[in-house]
N, C-alpha and C positions, 0 to 999 in steps of 0.2 A: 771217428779217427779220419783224418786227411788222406785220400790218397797217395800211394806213392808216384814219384813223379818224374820223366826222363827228360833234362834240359837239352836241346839241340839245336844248333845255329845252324843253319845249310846256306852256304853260297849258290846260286843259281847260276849253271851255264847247262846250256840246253844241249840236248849230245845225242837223244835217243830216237824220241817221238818226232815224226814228219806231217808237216803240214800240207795238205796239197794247194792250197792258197799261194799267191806269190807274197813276196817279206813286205812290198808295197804296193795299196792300189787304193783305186775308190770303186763303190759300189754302189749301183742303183735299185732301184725298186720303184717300177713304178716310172713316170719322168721326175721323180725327188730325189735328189742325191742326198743318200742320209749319211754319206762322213767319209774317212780315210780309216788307214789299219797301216802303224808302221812296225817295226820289232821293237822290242823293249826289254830287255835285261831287268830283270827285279833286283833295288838293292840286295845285300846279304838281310838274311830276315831272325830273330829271336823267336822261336816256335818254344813250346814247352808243351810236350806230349804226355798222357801219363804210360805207366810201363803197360796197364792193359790195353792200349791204344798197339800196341807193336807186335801183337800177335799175327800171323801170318792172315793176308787177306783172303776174308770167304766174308758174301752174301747171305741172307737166311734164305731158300727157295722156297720155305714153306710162308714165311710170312708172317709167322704164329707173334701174334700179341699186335698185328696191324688196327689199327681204331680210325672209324671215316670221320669227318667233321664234315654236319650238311651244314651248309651256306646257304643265301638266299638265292632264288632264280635257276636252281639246279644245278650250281653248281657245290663244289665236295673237294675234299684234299683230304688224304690218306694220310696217315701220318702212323710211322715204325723208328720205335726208339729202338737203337742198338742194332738196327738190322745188319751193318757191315761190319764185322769182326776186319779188326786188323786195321782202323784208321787212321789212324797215327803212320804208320805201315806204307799206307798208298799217300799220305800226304807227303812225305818229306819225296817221294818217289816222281812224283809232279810235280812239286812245288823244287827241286833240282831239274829237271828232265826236258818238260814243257819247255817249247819254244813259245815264251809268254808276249803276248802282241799289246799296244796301245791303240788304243783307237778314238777314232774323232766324232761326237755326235751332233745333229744339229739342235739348237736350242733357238727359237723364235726366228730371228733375222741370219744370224751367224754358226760358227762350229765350235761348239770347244771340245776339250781334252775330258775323256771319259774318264770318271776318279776310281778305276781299276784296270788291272789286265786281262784279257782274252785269250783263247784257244778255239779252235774249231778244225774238226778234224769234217771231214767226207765221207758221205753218208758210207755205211757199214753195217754189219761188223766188217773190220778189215784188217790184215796186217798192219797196220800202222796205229792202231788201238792198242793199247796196254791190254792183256789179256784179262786181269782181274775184270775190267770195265766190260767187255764183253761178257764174262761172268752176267754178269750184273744184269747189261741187254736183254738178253735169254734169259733170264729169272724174269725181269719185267714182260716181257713178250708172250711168257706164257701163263704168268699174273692176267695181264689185261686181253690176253687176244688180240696185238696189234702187234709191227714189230718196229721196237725202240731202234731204229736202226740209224739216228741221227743222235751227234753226243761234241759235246762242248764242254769250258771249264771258265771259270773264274777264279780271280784269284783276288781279295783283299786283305792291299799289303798291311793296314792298321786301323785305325777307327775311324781317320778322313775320307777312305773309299767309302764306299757306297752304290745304291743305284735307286734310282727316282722312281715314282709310282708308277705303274706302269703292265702294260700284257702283251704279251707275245704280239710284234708285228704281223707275221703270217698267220696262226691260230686263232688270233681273236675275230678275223673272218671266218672260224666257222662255227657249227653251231654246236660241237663236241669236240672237245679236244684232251689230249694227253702228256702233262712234261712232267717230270718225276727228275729231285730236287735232290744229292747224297751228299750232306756236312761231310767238311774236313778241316781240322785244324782247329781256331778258336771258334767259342759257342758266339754268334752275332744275332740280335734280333733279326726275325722276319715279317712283317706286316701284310696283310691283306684287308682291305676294305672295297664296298662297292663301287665299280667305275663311278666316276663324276662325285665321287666322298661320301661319310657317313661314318660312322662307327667303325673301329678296326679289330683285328682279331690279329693276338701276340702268339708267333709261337717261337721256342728261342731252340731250334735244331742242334745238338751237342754234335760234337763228332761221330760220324758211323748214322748218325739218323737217316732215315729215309723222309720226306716228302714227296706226293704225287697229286699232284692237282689236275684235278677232273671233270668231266661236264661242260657247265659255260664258263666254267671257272676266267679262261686267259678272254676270253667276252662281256661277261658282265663285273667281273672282279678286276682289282687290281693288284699287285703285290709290290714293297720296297724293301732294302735292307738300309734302313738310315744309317748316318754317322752317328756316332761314338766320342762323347769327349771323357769318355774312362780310358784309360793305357790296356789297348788290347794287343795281340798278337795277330798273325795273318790266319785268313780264313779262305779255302778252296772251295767251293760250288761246283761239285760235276751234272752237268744235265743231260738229260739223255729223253729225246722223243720220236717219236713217230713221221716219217716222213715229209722230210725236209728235200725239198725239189730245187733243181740244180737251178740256178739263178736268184733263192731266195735270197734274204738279207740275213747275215750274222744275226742268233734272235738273241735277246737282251736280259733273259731269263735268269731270276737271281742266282 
């Protein structure tokens, strides 16, 4: 039998969440300038949550029913279905709230327009986090022994967004790293294969899912969220990692 299912359209206007970034700038890394960040209003969007999606939000702290996928070269992605009760819950919550930004990446010679929107909040936990999300921080921080205290969002608005292959700018210089991945909204593929190509590994994150990827994972892997030519719905990406230092670059984290 079908789920039952709760249809809901949400208007976006940002009202809540502060970003400590200013509405426009550009940003270096490095002497390469990798792009601009202006504001961006997201159309009105067609969400279709189901009703168990709308329970109040809680994390699992215990973790129970997490399963590792080892990778080649040490690197591993944790993967927890259902971990976040209540996703449907903190999607419409964000996906209203968030002051959602567009931003500009370079590709070869030129810039163009990133095929989704951004968030990035400073490093934390902070009053300016949605509380649930700190939840979550602290569940991971005493999961891993590190503290998640750096947390960003994505937002794709339909099956044209996307994000190209790809690993953490800052991360994939080092030789262990930590970014942990919480579905909201629609289920979109997620891909991982090894830097410079090879075979890929599909994992399709529902709502509330957890992924965390680990090791040399954002080093020797790569991960995409391709386009879509089926009629999807929008999909939110919260990330949340470890130690993000003040002048780094917005990371790119699906």
């Amino acid at each position: 039998m079908e789920p039952p299912y709760l249809s809901i359209t949400v208007r976006s206007t940002p009202r809540r969440f502060h970003r400590i970034d200013p509405i426009e700038r550009s940003f270096e890394y490095g002497a390469a300038v990798l792009g601009s960040i202006t504001a961006a209003a997201p159309p009105p969007l067609a969400w279709q949550g189901t009703l168990l999606g709308a329970a109040p939000v809680a994390c699992d702290p215990s973790f129970a029913g997490i399963e590792r996928i080892h990778l080649d070269d040490g690197a591993w992605v944790d993967v927890g279905k259902g971990w976040l009760a209540g996703a449907d819950t903190l999607f419409a919550r964000l996906l209203a709230e968030v002051p959602w930004k567009a931003r500009e990446v370079p590709m070869y010679d030129h810039v163009v327009p990133e095929p989704r929107l951004s968030a990035w909040w400073g490093t934390g936990p902070s009053p300016s986090w949605p509380e649930e999300v700190t939840a979550m921080a602290t569940a991971l921080s005493d999961r891993y022994g590190a503290a998640f205290d750096s947390f960003g969002a994505n937002l794709y608005r339909d099956g044209t967004d996307s994000v190209a292959w790809h690993g953490d700018r800052v991360l994939r210089e080092q030789d262990s790293a930590l970014v942990a991945v919480i579905s909201l909204g629609t289920t979109r593929r997620f891909l991982l294969r090894p830097t410079g190509g090879g075979p890929s590994v599909r994992l399709d994150p529902a709502p509330g899912d957890l992924l965390v990827m680990g090791g040399s994972c954002q080093r020797t892997w790569q991960h995409a969220v391709p386009k879509t030519g089926r009629p999807v719905g929008p999909r939110i990406s919260v990330t949340l990692r470890p130690g993000r230092r003040r002048g780094d670059p917005e990371p790119d984290v699906a």
